[in-house]
C-alpha positions as CSV (number, residue, x, y, z in Angstrom):
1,X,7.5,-102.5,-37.7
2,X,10.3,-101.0,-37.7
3,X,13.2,-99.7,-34.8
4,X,12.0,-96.1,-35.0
5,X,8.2,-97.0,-35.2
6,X,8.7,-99.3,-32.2
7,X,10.3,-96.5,-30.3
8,X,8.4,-93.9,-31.2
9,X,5.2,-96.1,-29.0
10,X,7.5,-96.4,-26.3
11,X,8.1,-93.0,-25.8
12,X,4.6,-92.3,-26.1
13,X,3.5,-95.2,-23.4
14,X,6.3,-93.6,-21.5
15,X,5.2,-89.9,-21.1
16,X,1.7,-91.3,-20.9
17,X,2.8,-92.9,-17.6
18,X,5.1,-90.1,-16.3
19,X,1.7,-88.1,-17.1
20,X,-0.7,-90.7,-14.6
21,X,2.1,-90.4,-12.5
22,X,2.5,-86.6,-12.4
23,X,-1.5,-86.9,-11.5
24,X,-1.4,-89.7,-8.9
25,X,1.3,-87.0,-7.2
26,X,-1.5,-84.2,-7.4
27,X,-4.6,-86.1,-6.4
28,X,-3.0,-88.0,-3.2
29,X,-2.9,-86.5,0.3
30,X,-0.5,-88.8,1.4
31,X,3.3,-86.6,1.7
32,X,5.3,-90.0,1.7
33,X,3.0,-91.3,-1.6
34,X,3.5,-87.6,-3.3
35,X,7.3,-87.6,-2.6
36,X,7.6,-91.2,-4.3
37,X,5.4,-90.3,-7.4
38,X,7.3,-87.4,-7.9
39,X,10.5,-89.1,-7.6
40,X,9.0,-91.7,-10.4
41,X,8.5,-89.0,-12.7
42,X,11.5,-87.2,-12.4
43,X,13.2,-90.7,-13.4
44,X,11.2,-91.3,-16.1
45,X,11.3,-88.0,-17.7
46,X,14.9,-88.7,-17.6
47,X,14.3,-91.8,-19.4
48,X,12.0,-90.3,-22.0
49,X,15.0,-87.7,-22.1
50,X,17.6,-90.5,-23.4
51,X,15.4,-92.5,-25.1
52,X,14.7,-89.2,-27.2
53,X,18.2,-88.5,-27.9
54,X,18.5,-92.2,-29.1
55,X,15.9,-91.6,-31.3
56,X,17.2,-88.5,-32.6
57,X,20.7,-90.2,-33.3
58,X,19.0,-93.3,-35.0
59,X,16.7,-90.9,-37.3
60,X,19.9,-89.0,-38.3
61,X,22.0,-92.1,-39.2
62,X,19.6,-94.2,-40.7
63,X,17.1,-92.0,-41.9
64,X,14.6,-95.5,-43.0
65,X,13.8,-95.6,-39.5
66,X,12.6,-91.7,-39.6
67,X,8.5,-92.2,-39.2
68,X,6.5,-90.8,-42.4
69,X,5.0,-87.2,-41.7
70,X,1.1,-87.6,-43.0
């Protein structure tokens, strides 16, 4: 497997769980538990944010690591 593959799943874990957590923020009543899971989402669409710029510089300097369209 290789770097861009392997970070390519990670990304998409990641906005899978800034997605559940996006929802956990909707569904609960609770103003202290909605605060913290939209805090948690906000930091990890950040992280999706960098991880997708690294991904971007990786694919553009090694262009192996670019995954296959189908």
């Amino acid at each position: 497997m290789t770097v861009g593959t392997k970070m390519h799943q990670t990304l998409a874990s990641l906005e899978g769980a800034a997605a559940n957590i996006k929802t956990f923020a909707l569904d609960t009543q609770d103003q202290t538990a909605k605060d913290m899971f939209t805090k948690l989402s906000q930091q990890l669409d950040g992280i999706n944010q960098q991880l997708r710029g690294r991904l971007n510089y990786i694919e553009e300097q090694e262009p192996q690591y670019k995954m296959q369209q189908q």
